[in-house]
C-alpha positions as CSV (number, residue, x, y, z in Angstrom):
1,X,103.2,72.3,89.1
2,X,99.5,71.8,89.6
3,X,96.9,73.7,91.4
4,X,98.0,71.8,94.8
5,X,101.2,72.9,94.5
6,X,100.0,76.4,94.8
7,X,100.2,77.4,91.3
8,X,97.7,80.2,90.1
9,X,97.3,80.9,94.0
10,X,97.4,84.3,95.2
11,X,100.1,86.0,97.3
12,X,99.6,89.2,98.5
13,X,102.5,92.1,99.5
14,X,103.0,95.5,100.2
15,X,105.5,98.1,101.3
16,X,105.9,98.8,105.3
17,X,103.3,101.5,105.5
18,X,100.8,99.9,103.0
19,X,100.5,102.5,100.6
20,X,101.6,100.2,97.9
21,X,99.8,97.0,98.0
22,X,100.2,94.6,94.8
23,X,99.8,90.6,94.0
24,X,101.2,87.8,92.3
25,X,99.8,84.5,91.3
26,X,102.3,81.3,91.8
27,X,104.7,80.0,90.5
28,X,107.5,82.1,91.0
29,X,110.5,81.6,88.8
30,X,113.1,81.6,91.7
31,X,114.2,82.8,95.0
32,X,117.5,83.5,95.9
33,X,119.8,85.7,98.3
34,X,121.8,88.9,96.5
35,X,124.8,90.2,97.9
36,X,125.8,92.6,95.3
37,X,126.9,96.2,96.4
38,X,123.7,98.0,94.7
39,X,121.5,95.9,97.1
40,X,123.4,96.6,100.1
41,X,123.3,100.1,99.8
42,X,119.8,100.7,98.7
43,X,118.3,98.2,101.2
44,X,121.4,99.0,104.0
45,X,121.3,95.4,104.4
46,X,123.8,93.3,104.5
47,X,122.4,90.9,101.8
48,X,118.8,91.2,100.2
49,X,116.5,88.3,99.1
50,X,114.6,88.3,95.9
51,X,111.7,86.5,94.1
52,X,110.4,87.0,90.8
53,X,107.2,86.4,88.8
54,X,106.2,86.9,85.0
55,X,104.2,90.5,84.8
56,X,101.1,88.6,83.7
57,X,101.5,87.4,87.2
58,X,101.5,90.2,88.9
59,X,98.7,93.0,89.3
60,X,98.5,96.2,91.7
61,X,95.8,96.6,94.1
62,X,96.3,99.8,95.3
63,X,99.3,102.3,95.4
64,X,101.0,102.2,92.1
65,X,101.3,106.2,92.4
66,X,102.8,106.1,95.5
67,X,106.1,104.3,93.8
68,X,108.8,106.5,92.6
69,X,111.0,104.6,90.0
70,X,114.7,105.2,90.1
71,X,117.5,104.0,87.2
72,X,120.0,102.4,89.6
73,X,122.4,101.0,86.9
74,X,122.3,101.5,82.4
75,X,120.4,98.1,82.5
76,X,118.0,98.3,85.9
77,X,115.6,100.3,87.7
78,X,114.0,100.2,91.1
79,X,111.0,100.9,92.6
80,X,110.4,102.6,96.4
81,X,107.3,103.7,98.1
82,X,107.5,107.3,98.2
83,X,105.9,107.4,101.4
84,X,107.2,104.8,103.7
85,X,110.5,104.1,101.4
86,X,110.5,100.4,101.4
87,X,112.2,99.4,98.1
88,X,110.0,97.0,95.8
89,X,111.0,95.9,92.8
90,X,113.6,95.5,90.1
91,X,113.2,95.7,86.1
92,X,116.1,94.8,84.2
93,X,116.4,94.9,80.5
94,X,118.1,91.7,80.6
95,X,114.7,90.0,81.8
96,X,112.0,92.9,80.4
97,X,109.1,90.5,80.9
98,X,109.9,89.6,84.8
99,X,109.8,91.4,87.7
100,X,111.7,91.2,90.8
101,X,110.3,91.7,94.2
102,X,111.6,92.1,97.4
103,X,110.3,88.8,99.5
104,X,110.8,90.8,102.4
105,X,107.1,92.8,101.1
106,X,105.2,89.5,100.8
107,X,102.8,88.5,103.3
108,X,102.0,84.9,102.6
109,X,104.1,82.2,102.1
110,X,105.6,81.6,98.3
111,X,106.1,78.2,96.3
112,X,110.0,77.8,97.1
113,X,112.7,78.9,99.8
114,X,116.0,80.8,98.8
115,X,117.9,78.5,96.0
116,X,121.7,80.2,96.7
117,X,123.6,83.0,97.4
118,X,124.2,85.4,94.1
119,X,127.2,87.8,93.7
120,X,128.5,86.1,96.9
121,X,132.1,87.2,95.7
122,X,131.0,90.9,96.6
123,X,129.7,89.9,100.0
124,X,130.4,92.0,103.1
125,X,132.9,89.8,105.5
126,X,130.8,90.6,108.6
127,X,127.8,88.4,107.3
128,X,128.4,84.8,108.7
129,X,126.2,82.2,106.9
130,X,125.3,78.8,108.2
131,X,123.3,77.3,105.5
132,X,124.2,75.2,103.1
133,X,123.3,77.0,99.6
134,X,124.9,77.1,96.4
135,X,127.5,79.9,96.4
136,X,127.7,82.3,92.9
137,X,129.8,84.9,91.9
138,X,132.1,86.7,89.5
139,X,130.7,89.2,87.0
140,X,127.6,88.2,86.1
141,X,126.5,87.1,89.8
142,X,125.8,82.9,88.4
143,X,129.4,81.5,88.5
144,X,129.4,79.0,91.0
145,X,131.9,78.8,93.5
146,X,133.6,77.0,96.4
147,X,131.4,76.6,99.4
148,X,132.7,78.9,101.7
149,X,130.7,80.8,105.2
């Protein structure tokens, strides 16, 4: 990707208060929907959508004491502001070097739109989708599946 497709370009997010304000240069290594249980219930959504970027790509402006870290599973954890409660970000050990942000927190526009629709096998029956995105499931989330709404 070259410099007119955004890469190296800034993109700036925070939580809902703006305690925690961070950025992240482009690219982003993808962007995808999550319909696993553990985002449900921390986000009390019905789905959650997540980007992700290298951590040499992402820096903290202001806020970084403000997060409180929490071990949601033996392989991640997740960040929150402490003061607002927005959830931020995901660390697994499976992908150490990357972290995952909520796009929900960004405030400008990133290099890609939602790829698929991950763990979809775990979904919640009262979502209807009307798009057209790969469907995964099964254990690890990546196991593609029929297209079904």
């Amino acid at each position: 990707m070259s410099e007119t497709n955004g890469e190296g370009r800034p993109v700036r997010g925070s939580c809902f208060c703006g305690a925690v304000r961070f950025e992240v240069r482009l690219p982003t290594l993808f962007c995808g929907h999550c319909h696993c249980s553990m985002c449900r219930r921390i986000h009390g959504a019905g789905y959650v959508t997540w980007t992700a970027v290298k951590d040499a790509q992402f820096r903290f402006v202001s806020g970084e004491e403000q997060l409180t870290v929490y071990q949601s599973s033996d392989h991640g954890r997740r960040s929150f502001c402490r003061v607002c409660g927005s959830t931020m970000f995901c660390i697994s050990i499976h992908h150490p070097d990357v972290i995952d942000i909520v796009l929900a927190n960004l405030q400008d526009k990133i290099d890609r739109e939602p790829q698929g629709h991950y763990y979809f096998s775990d979904r919640v029956e009262w979502i209807t989708l009307g798009d057209e995105l790969p469907r995964f499931g099964g254990q690890t989330g990546n196991t593609p599946l029929p297209h079904t709404h």
